[in-house]
C-alpha positions as CSV (number, residue, x, y, z in Angstrom):
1,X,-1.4,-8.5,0.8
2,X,-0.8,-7.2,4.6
3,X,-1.4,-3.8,6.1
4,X,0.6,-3.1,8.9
5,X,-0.1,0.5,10.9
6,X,2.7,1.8,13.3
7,X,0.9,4.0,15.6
8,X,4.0,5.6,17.0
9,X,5.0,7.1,13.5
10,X,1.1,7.2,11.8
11,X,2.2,5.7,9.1
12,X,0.7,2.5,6.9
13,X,2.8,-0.3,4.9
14,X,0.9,-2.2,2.6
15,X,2.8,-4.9,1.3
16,X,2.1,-6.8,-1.8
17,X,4.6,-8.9,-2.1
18,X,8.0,-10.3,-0.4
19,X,9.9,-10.0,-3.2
20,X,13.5,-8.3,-2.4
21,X,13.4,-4.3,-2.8
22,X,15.5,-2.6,-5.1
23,X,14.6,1.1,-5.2
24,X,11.7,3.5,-3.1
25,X,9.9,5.9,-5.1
26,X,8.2,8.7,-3.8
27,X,5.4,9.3,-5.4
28,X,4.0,12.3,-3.3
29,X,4.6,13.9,-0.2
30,X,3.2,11.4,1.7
31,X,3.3,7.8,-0.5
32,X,6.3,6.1,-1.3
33,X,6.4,2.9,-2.7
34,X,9.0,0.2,-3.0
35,X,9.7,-1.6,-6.9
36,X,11.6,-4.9,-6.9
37,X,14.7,-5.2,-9.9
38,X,11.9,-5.6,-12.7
39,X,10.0,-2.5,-11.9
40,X,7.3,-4.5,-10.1
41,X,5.6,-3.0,-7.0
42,X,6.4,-4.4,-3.5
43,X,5.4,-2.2,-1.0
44,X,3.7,1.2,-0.4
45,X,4.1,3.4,2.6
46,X,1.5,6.1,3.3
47,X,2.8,8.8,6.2
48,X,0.1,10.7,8.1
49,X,-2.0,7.3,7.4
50,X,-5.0,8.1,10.1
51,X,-5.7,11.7,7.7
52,X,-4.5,10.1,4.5
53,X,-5.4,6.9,4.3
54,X,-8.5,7.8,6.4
55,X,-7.6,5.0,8.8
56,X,-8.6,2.7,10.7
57,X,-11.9,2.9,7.9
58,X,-10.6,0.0,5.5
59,X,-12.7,-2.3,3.8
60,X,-12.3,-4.9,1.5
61,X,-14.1,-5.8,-1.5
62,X,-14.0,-8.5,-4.0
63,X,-16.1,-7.6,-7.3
64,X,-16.8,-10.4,-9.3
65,X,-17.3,-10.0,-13.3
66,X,-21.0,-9.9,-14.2
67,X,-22.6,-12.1,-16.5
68,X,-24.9,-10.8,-19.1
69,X,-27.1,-12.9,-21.1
């Protein structure tokens, strides 16, 4: 997965994978995201990311399955 930010238009890409794109959807005012030819998510696009997103503030967090005994 890569984030890119484009200062000059605010906006985010987050791209999952590099699969070709087929359609963009937009999913609100401000997301749209891009599905390959099986339905399969490719890429999102967030406008207004810095308010939306609440940019630059991104973490990342792997949570790993607890074990009970």
């Amino acid at each position: 997965m890569r984030i890119k930010y484009f200062s000059d238009t605010d906006s985010a890409l987050v791209e999952f994978t590099e699969n070709p794109v087929k359609e963009t959807r937009e999913i609100s005012e401000n997301i749209y995201i891009d599905v390959d030819e099986k339905g399969n998510l490719v890429s999102m696009t967030i406008e207004h990311a810095k308010t939306t997103a609440h940019l630059p503030d991104i973490s990342y967090q792997q949570i790993e399955k607890k074990i009970t005994s």
